[in-house]
MARBAMAR-924608 format. One record per residue (C-alpha): residue in one letter; z, y, x. Coordinates in steps of 0.001 Angstrom, whole numbers, padded with zeros to 6 digits, always signed. Example, Ala and Ser with C-alpha at 12.3 -4.5 7.8 and 13.67 -1.06 7.14 Angstrom:
BEGIN
a+007800-004500+012300
s+007140-001060+013670
This chain:
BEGIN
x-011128-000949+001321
x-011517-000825+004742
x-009861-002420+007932
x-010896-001359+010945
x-006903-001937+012485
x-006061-005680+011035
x-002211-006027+010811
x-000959-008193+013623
x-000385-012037+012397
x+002715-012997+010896
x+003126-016546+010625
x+004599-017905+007262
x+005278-021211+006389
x+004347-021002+002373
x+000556-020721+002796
x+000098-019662-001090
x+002079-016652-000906
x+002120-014828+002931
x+004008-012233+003423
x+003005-009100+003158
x+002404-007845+006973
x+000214-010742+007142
x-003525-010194+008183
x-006026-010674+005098
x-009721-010431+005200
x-011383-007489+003911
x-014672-005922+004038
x-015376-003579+006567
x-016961-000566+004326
x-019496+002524+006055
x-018096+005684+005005
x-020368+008439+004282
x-017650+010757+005208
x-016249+011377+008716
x-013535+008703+009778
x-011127+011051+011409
x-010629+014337+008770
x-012354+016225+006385
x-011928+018870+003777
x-011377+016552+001199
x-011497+012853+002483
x-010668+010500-000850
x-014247+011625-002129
x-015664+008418-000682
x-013631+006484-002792
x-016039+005573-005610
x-018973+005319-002990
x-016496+002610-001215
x-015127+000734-004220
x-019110+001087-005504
x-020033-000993-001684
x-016883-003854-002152
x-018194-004394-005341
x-021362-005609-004030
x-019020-008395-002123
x-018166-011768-003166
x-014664-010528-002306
x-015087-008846-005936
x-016274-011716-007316
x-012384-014085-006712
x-011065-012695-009910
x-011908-011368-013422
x-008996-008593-013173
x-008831-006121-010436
x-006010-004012-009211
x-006730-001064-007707
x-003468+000752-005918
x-002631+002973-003218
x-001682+003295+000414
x+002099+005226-000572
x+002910+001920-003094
x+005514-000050-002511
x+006429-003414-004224
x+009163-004120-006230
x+007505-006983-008104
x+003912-008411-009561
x+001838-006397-011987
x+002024-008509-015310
x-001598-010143-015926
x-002876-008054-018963
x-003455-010148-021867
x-007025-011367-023149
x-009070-009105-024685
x-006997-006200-023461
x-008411-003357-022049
x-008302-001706-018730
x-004128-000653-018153
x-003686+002697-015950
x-000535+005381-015403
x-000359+008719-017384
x-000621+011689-014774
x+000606+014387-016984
x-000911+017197-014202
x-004374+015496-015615
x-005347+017292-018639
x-008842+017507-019192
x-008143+020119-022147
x-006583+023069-019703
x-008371+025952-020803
x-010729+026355-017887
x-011365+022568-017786
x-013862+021441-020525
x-016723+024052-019695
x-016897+022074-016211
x-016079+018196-017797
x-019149+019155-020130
x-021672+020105-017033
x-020903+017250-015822
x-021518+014819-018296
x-025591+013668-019438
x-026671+016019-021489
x-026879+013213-024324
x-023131+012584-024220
x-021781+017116-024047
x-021792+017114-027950
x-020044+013476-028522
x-017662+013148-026108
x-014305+014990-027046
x-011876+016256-024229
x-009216+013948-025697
x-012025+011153-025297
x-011176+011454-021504
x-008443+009473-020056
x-005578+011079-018824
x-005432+009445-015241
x-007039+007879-012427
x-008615+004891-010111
x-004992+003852-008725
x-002879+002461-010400
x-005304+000896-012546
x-005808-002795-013788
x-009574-003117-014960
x-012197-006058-015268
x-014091-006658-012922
x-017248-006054-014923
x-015838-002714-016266
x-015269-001483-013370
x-018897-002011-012649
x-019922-000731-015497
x-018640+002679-014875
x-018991+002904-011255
x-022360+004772-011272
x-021318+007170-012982
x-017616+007753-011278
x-019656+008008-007984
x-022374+010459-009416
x-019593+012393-011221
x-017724+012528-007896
x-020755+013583-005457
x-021743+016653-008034
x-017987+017858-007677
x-018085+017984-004353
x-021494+020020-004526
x-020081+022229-007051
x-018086+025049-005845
x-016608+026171-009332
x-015902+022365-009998
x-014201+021674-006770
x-011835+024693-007404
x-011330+024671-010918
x-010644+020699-010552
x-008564+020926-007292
x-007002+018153-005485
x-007312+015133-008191
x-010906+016369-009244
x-011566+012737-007567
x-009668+011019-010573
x-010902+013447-013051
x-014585+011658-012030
x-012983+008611-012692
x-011719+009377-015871
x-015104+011180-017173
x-017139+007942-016093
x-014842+005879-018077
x-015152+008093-021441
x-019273+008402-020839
x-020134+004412-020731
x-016900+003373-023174
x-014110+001459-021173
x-011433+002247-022759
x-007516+002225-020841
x-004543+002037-021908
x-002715+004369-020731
x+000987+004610-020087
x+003680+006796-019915
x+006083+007176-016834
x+009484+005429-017999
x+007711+002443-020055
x+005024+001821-018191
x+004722-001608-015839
x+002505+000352-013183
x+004801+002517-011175
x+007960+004655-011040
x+007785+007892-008918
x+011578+008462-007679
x+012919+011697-007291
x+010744+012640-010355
x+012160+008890-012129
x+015361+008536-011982
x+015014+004456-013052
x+012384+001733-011835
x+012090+001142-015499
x+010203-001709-015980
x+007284-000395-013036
x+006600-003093-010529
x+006058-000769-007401
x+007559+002800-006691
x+004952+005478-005703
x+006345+007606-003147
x+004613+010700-003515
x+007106+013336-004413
x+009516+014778-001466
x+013451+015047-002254
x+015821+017488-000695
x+019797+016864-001458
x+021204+020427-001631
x+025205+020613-001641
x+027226+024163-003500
x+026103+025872-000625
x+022884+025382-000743
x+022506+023667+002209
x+020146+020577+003281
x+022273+017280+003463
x+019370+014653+003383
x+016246+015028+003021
x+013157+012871+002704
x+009076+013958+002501
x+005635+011506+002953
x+003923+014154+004682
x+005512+014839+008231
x+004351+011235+008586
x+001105+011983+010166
x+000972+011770+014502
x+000246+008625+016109
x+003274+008117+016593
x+004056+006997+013763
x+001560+004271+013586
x+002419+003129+017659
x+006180+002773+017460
x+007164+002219+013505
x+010633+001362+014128
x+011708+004856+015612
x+010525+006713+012714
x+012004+005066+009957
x+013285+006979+006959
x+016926+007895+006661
x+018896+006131+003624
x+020181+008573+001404
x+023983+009369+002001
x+025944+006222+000168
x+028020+007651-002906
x+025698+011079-002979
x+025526+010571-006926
x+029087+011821-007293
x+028720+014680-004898
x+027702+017284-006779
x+024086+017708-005184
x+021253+018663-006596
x+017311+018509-005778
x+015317+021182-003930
x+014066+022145-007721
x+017798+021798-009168
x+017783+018342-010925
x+021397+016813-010314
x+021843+014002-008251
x+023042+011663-010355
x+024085+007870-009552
x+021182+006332-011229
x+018865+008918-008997
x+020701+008134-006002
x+020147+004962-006353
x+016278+004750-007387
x+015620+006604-003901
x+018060+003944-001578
x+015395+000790-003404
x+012682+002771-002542
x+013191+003641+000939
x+015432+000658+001448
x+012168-001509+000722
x+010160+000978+002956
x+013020+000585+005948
x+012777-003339+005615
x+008567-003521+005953
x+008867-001210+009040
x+011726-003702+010723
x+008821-005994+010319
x+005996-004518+012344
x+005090-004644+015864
x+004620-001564+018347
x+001288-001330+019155
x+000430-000516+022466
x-001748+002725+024127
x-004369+000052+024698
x-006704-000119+023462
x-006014+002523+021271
x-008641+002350+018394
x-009897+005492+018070
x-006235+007080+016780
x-006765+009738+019439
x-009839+012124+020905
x-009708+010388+024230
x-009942+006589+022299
x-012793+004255+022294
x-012696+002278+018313
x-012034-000915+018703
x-014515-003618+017710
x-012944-006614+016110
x-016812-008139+015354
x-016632-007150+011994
x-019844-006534+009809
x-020557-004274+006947
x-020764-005343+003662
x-018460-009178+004291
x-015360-009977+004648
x-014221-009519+008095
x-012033-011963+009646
x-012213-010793+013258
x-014421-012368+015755
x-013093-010550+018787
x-009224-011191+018452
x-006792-007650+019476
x-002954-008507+019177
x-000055-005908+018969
x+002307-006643+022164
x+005705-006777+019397
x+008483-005339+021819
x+011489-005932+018861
């Protein structure tokens, strides 16, 4: 939660429900952690959540979502029911049980909790996607943030835990103060669907474009391809519109292709990936360029821009910066 780049005003005429490019107040949150890059930057997470939950931004709702940047919306998460408890997504590459996993989980836990709390005690997932109460989420958030700082101190920890050791905090605060989640599996579950690895929505209401597909034909040659991560210059963020994704090729579920890791491509796969990306192609068409200047900070050379925003409230900017749109 933090906006240091609002999105550039989109008028809409129903008031109640703006469309999604449009600029919404947020707090402006002081991270701990450099702004440009470091070695592993989501481990400010908690430390951010843990500083928006001091905000009466918290405070407009009883549920809170919490998602991700690389989300995209299909349709609204269904309101849990009352009484239910927190609902979250089943990462099956989180498995507190791995052999080398529980003699770390246990050092990190108080020494009150090492002999009572079982590996299979621990959630199987993560902050995002996760539907929680308010108050639970408070509840655990000193000791996901805790949990998360002695990782990072922790050699061993860091390695043994790896890229998600950030979720496996989360997970461990939830099983040491009691909030329970549901959590559910990828094909049933209302959270997300994860396309090449889905080959159906299902019944998720946003896709989760994390994993990279490459359509191979018999000769093992690249005929479309599609990846997150080249995603990453300033370019990308100045002039949207030139770098939109490629569809995949119309009709490639009957072409005998296959994925980089030899899954057919199948109709129903084919398919999943053009919604996806289709949805991703039609948010682009609706951004502005943004112009070299001011530049906010994207580059060495940059100044950050100041929109009068203050730490710790919501910031609707004071000092007004608009995109020049050149579409």
């Amino acid at each position: 939660p933090n906006t240091q780049h609002p999105t550039p005003q989109h008028p809409t005429p129903d008031t109640q429900h703006p469309t999604p490019n449009t600029q919404h107040p947020t707090p402006n949150i002081q991270h701990p952690t450099p702004q440009r890059w470091c070695e592993f930057p989501v481990a400010d997470r908690p430390n951010a959540l843990r500083q928006w939950l001091d905000t009466d931004d918290s405070r407009r709702g009883e549920w809170i979502l919490m998602i991700e940047t690389d989300y995209v919306w299909r349709k609204a998460v269904p309101m849990p029911p009352p009484g239910s408890s927190a609902v979250a997504f089943h990462f099956h590459y989180i498995n507190p049980s791995y052999p080398s996993l529980p003699q770390v989980m246990r050092k990190l836990m108080p020494v009150e909790k090492r002999d009572v709390i079982k590996m299979q005690d621990i959630p199987a997932t993560g902050p995002a996607p996760t539907i929680i109460l308010r108050r639970d989420l408070a509840l655990l958030m000193p000791e996901y943030e805790r949990i998360a700082a002695e990782i990072e101190a922790d050699p061993v920890a860091k390695q043994r835990l790896g890229w998600v050791r950030e979720m496996y905090a989360y997970d461990l605060a939830a099983a040491i103060v009691g909030v329970k989640h549901r959590v559910e599996d990828p094909g049933v579950t209302t959270m997300i669907a994860q396309p090449p690895a889905d080959t159906g929505a299902g019944r998720a209401a946003m896709y989760h474009y994390t994993w990279g597909a490459d359509y191979l034909n018999r000769a093992n040659e690249k005929v479309w391809s599609w990846d997150k991560r080249p995603y990453i210059d300033v370019k990308h963020v100045r002039e949207p519109g030139r770098w939109k994704p490629a569809l995949p090729p119309a009709g490639a579920g009957t072409q005998d292709y296959r994925l980089q890791d030899g899954k057919v491509v199948d109709a129903a796969l084919n398919d999943v990936l053009t919604d996806m990306l289709g949805r991703i192609v039609a948010a682009i068409d609706l951004l502005d360029d943004l112009p070299n200047a001011p530049g906010c900070g994207w580059l060495e050379d940059e100044p950050a821009c100041d929109f009068g925003c203050q730490a710790g409230v919501l910031c609707t900017p004071s000092k007004v910066w608009k995109a020049n749109a050149t579409r």
